[in-house]
C-alpha positions in Angstrom: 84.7 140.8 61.4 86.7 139.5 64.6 88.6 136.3 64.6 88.7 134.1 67.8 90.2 131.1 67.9 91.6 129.0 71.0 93.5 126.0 71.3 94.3 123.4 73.8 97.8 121.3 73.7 98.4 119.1 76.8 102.4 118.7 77.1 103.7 115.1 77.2 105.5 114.0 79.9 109.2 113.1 79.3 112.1 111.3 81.5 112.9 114.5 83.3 109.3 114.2 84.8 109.3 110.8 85.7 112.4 110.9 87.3 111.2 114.2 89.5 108.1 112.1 90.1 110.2 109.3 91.6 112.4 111.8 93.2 108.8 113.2 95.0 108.0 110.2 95.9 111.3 108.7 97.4 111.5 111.6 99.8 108.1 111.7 101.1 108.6 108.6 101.7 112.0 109.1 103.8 110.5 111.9 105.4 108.2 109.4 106.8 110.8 107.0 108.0 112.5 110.0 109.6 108.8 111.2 111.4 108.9 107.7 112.9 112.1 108.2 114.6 110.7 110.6 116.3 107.3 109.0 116.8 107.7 109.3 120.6 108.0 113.5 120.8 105.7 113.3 118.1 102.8 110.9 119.6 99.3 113.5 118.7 101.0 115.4 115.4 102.8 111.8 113.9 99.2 111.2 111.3 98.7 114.9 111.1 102.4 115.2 110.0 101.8 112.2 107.1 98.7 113.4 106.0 101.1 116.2 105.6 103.8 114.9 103.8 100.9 113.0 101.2 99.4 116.0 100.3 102.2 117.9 98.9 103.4 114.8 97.7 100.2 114.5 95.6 100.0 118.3 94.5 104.1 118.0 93.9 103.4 115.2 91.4 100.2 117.0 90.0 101.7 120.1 89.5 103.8 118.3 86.2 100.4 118.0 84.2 100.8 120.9 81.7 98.7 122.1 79.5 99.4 125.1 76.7 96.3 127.4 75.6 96.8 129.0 72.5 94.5 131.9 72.1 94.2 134.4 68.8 92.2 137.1 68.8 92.1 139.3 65.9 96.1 138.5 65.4 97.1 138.9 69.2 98.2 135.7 70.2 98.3 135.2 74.3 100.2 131.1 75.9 98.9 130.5 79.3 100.2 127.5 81.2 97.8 125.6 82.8 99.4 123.8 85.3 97.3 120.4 87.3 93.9 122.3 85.8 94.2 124.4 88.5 96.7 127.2 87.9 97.0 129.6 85.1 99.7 131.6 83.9 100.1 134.0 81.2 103.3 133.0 79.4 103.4 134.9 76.3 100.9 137.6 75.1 102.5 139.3 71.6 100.8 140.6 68.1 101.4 138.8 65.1 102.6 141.8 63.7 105.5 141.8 65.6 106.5 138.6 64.3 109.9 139.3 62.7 109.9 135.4 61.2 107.0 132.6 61.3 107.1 129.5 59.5 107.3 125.6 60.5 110.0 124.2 62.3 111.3 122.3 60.0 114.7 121.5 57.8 113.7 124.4 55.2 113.8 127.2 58.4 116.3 125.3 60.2 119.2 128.5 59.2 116.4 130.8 61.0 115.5 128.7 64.2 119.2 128.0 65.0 120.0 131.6 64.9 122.9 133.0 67.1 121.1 135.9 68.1 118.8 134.5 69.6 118.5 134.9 73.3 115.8 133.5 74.5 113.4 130.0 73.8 110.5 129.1 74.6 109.2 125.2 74.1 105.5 125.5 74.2 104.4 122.5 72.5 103.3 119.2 73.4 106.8 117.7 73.3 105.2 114.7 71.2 107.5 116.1 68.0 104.7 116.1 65.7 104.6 117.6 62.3 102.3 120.8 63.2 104.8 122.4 64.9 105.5 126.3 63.9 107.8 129.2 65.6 108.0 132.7 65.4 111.2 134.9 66.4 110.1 138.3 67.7 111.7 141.2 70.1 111.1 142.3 73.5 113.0 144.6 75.9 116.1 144.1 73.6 115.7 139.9 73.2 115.2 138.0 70.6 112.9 135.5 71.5 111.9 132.1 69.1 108.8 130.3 70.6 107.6 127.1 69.4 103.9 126.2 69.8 101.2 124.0 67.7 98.4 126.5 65.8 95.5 125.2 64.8 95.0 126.0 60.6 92.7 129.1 61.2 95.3 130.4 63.7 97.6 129.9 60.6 95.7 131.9 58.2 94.8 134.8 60.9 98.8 135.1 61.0 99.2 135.1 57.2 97.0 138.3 57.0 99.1 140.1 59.4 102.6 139.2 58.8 102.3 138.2 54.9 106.2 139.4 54.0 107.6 137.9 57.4 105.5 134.0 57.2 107.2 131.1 55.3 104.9 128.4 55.2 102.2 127.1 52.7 98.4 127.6 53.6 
């Protein structure tokens, strides 16, 4: 029997957003006072020019509305980012069987999360530091890479069959 199972997690914005956001925001809008210095060279272009300026202002300031989609299929678990709902990306696509650790992030795995050898992390989660948060440490091309994501309980259990020595957690 095949096993599908997807997931949605929309990532919370944090300070490092907001200020960007403002940062967006303050230049378009001093790119504007520097487009009316030169409103006289620029009589026919100066509303083409700010119409301009809005609309990558407005897909600059879209472009921070993240989305993670967790997707398991028969223990092959693919990330995408979806960034605005309107661009995808494939972040992450990796068997559970290659999990050399998986277990919640928690105080009982901390040892294994804070690893030295590890080269590589990846913070796909909603950044809301709820409890449901799991990682997995696994290699590729010679890294040692720890991602942290939110699985849904059936995505738990589809791990557990395939990794039962390597997964700490209770199902």
């Amino acid at each position: 029997m095949d096993f599908f199972n997807e997931h949605i997690v929309a990532r919370k914005k944090g300070s490092k957003e907001y200020l960007f956001t403002a940062a967006i925001i303050l230049g378009a809008i001093l790119l504007i006072f520097v487009l009316m210095l030169f409103l006289n060279y620029l009589q026919s272009f100066f509303l083409l020019l700010v119409a301009g300026v809005i609309y990558f202002m407005y897909i600059g300031i879209t472009s921070m509305n993240i989305e993670y989609e967790y997707i398991v299929t028969n223990g092959e678990l693919d990330i995408d980012k979806i960034a605005a709902r309107r661009k995808r990306t494939r972040i992450l696509s990796v068997h559970s069987r290659s999990f050399e650790y998986f277990a919640p992030l928690n105080s009982e795995h901390k040892n294994a999360y804070d690893n030295t050898g590890i080269t590589k992390r990846l913070d796909l989660t909603s950044n809301t530091g709820s409890s449901g948060v799991y990682f997995f440490i696994y290699y590729k091309n010679n890294d040692k890479i720890c991602v942290t994501f939110e699985p849904t309980e059936k995505m738990i259990e589809c791990f557990s069959k395939y990794v039962p020595r390597r997964a700490f957690f209770k199902a």
